[in-house]
N, C-alpha and C positions, 0 to 999 in steps of 0.2 A: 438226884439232880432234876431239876424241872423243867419245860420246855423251853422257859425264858432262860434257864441258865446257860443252856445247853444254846438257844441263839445269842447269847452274849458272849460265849466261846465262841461262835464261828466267828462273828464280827473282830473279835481278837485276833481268829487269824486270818482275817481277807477276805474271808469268802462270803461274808453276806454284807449291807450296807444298809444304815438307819436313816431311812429317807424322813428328813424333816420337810417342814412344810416349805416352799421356795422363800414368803415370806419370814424371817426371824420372828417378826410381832404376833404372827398368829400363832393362836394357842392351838395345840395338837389337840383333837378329842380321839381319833384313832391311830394307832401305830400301823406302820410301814417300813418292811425290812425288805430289800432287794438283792437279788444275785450280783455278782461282778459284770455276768451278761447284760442285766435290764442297768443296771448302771451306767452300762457306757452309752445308752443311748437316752436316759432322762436328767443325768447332772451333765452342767453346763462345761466347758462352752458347747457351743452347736456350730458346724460351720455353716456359714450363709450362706445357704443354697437350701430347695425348696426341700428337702430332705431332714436336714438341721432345724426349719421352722416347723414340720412337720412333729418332731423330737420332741420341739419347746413347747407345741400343743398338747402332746402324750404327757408330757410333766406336770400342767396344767392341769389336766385329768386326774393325775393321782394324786394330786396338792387339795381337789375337791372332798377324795377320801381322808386324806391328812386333817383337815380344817373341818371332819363333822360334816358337809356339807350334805343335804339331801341326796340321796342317792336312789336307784331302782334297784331292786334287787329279785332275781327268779331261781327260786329253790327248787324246780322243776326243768330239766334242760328241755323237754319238748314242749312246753307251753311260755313263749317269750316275746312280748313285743322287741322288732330290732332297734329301739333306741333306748334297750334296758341296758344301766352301766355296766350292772356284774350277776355272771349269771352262771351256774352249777353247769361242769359240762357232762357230759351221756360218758362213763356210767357213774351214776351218782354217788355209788358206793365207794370212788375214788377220793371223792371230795375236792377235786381239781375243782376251781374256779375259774372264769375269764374276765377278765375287766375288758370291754366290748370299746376302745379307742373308734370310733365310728362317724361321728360328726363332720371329720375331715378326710380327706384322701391323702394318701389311700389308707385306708383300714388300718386298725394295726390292733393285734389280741396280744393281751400279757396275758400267762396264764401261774398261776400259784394255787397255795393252802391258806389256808385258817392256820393259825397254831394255838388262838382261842379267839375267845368273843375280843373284836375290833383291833383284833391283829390281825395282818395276813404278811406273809412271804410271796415276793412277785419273784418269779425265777427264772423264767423265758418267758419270749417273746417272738410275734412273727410277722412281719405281713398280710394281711386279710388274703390279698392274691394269689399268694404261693401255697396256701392252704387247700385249695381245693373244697370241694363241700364236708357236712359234717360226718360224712363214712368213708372218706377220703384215705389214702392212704396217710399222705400226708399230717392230716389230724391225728390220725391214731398215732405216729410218730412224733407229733409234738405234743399232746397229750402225756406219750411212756416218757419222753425225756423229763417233763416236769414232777413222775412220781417219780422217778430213777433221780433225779437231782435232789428231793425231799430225800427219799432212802439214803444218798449220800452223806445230804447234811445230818440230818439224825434218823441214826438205825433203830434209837430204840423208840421213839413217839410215831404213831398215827397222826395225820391230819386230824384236827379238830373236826367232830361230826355235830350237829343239831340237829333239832328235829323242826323248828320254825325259822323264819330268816332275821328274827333279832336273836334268837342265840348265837348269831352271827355277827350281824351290825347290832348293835345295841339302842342303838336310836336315830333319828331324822332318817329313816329307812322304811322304801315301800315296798311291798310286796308286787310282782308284775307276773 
């Protein structure tokens, strides 16, 4: 069984979610699978309040990913400008990634895998603020739950590794 199989059975049973693009008409170039968690806060509705616009912004963000759209990308977690979208986090040998929600306030980090080149799995989510810095306890705790959530969904694949950042993204993708 292969790693698509194997996320087409979770989506069978609940537990993962095929984020298309918000748009219908736009053509997907990358895929996007999310947890139950990061679901409840990027599909609609949102309530109106500045928290729920805050949501519709994070949606927005990952509809950039969905639609191909140029992205930044840092295959190194200690060399990053902070307006890269998505970025390897410390230790890299996990392959945890972050999609960097940043632009608006407050912060807000998804963090997931590769499951290969222009897929990834968002699986949790945090707050920037409740995080704490990057040696944080906090970080380290939301970091194990994103591998502990992957170990769940599938026991027998690894996160996707590369060795450049389009074995990753495949294209309209910069190195930062």
């Amino acid at each position: 069984m292969s790693i698509r199989d194997e996320i087409q059975s979770r989506v069978a049973e609940g537990r993962l979610f095929y984020l298309p693009h918000s748009l219908p008409s736009v053509q997907r170039l990358r895929t996007l699978f999310v947890s139950e968690e990061v679901s409840r806060v990027v599909l609609p509705p949102w309530d109106p309040n500045p928290e729920g616009l805050r949501f519709s912004q994070l949606r927005a963000q990952l509809d950039t990913f969905t639609a191909g759209g140029l992205i930044s990308l840092a295959h190194d977690p200690f060399t990053k400008p902070k307006a890269t979208y998505m970025a390897r986090i410390d230790p890299p040998a996990d392959e945890v990634w972050d999609i960097r929600s940043i632009d608006s306030r407050p912060a807000i980090r998804v963090l997931g895998c590769f499951a290969e080149a222009d897929l990834f799995v968002a699986l949790t989510w945090e707050f920037q603020k409740n995080l704490g810095g990057p040696n944080s306890k906090e970080w380290r705790d939301f970091r194990e739950s994103c591998k502990t959530m992957w170990k769940t969904l599938f026991p027998s694949y690894l996160p996707f590794s590369g060795t450049t950042i389009n074995d990753y993204v495949s294209e309209n993708v910069h190195a930062v």
